[in-house]
C-alpha positions as CSV (number, residue, x, y, z in Angstrom):
1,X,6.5,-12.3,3.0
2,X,5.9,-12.6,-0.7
3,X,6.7,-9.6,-2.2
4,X,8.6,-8.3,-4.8
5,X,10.0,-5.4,-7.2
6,X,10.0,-6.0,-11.1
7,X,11.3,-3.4,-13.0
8,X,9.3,-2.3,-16.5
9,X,9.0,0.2,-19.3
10,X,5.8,2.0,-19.5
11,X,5.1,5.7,-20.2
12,X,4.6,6.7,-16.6
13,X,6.3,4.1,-14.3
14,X,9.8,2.3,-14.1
15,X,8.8,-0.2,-11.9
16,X,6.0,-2.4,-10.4
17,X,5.9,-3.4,-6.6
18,X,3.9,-6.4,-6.0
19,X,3.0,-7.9,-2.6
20,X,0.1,-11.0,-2.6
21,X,0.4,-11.3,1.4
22,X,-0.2,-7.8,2.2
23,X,-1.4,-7.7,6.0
24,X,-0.9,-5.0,9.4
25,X,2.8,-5.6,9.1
26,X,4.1,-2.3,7.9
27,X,6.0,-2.9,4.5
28,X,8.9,-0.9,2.6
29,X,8.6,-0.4,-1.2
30,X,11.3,2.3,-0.8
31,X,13.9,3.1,1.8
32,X,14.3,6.7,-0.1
33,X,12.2,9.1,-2.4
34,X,9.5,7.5,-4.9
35,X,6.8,8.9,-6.8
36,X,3.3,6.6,-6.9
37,X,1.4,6.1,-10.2
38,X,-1.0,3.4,-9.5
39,X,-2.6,1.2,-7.1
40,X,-4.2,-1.8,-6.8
41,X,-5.7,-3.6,-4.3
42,X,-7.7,-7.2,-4.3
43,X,-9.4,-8.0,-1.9
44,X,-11.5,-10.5,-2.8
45,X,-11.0,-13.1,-0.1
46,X,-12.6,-10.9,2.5
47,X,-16.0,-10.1,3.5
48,X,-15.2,-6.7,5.4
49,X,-13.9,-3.3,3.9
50,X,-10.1,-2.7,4.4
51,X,-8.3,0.0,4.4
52,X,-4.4,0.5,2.7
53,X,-2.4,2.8,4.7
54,X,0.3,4.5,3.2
55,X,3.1,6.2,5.0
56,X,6.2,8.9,4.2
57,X,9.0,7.1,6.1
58,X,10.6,3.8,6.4
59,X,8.5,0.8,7.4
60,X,10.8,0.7,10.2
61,X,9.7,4.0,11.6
62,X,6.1,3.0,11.5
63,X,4.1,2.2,14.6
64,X,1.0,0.9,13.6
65,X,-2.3,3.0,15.4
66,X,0.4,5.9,15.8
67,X,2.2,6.9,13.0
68,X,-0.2,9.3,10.5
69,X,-0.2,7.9,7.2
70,X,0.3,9.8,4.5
71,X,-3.1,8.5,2.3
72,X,-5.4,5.9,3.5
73,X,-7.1,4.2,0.7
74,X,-10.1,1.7,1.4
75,X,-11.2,-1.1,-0.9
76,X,-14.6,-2.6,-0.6
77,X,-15.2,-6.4,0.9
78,X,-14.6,-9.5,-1.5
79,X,-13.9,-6.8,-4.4
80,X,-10.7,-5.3,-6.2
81,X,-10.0,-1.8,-7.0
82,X,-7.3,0.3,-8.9
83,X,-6.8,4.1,-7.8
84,X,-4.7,6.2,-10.4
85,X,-2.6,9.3,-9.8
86,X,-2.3,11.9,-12.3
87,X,0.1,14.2,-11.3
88,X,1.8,11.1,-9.4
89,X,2.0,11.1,-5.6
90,X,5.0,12.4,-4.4
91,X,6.9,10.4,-1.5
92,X,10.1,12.5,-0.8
93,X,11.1,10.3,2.4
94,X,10.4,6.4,1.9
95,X,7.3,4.6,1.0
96,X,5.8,2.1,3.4
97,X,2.5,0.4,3.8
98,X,0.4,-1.8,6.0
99,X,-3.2,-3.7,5.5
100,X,-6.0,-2.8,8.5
101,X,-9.6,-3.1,8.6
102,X,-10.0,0.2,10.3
103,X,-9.4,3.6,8.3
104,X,-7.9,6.7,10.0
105,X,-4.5,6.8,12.1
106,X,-6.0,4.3,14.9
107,X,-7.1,1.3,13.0
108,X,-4.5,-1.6,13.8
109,X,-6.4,-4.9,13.5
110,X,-5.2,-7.5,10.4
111,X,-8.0,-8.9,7.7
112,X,-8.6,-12.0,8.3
113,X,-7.1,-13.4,5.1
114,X,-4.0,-11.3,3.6
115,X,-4.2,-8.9,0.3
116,X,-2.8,-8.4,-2.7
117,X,-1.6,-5.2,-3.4
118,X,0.6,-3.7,-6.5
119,X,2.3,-0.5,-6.9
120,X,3.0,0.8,-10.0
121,X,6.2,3.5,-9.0
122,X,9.0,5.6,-10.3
């Protein structure tokens, strides 16, 4: 899976989180406590909504259609969208995440072509 963690200097974030085959596979961006700044999600290869699930615990504790996430975050069909959080988003677990095109806890079913999705953390 292509992803990867590149660490920067910016006012609000120490580090950006980037994943350009983001799918229903539940992902890891941090095994322990991480605050979210920004997010942003392309989509532009797909021609249905999807929906970013986000969760409080390791992706390995994740059980896709089970496990609550903690913020759910759609992104239109064959479009891109950013979501900013000021105060930042408080993860005091782990941060995980998986790529479904059905919102709330039960959706489980892959886009047909994977994401891109970047995290802009601390």
């Amino acid at each position: 899976m292509p992803s990867y963690k590149t660490s920067i200097s910016s006012a609000v974030s120490s580090a950006k989180w980037t994943d350009t085959a983001a799918s229903s596979t539940p992902v890891e961006v941090s095994s322990g406590s991480i605050n979210l700044h920004q997010v942003r999600i392309v989509n532009t290869a797909n021609t249905t909504k999807l929906y970013l699930k986000l969760y409080n615990v390791a992706a390995s504790s994740v059980t896709l259609g089970t496990t609550d996430p903690a913020c759910i975050l759609p992104v239109e069909a064959s479009s891109s969208v950013e979501y900013d959080f000021d105060p930042q988003v408080a993860f005091a677990t782990a941060m995980s995440y998986a790529v479904v095109t059905t919102g709330g806890t039960a959706g489980t079913t892959a886009p047909s072509t994977a994401i891109t999705v970047e995290f802009l953390t601390s």
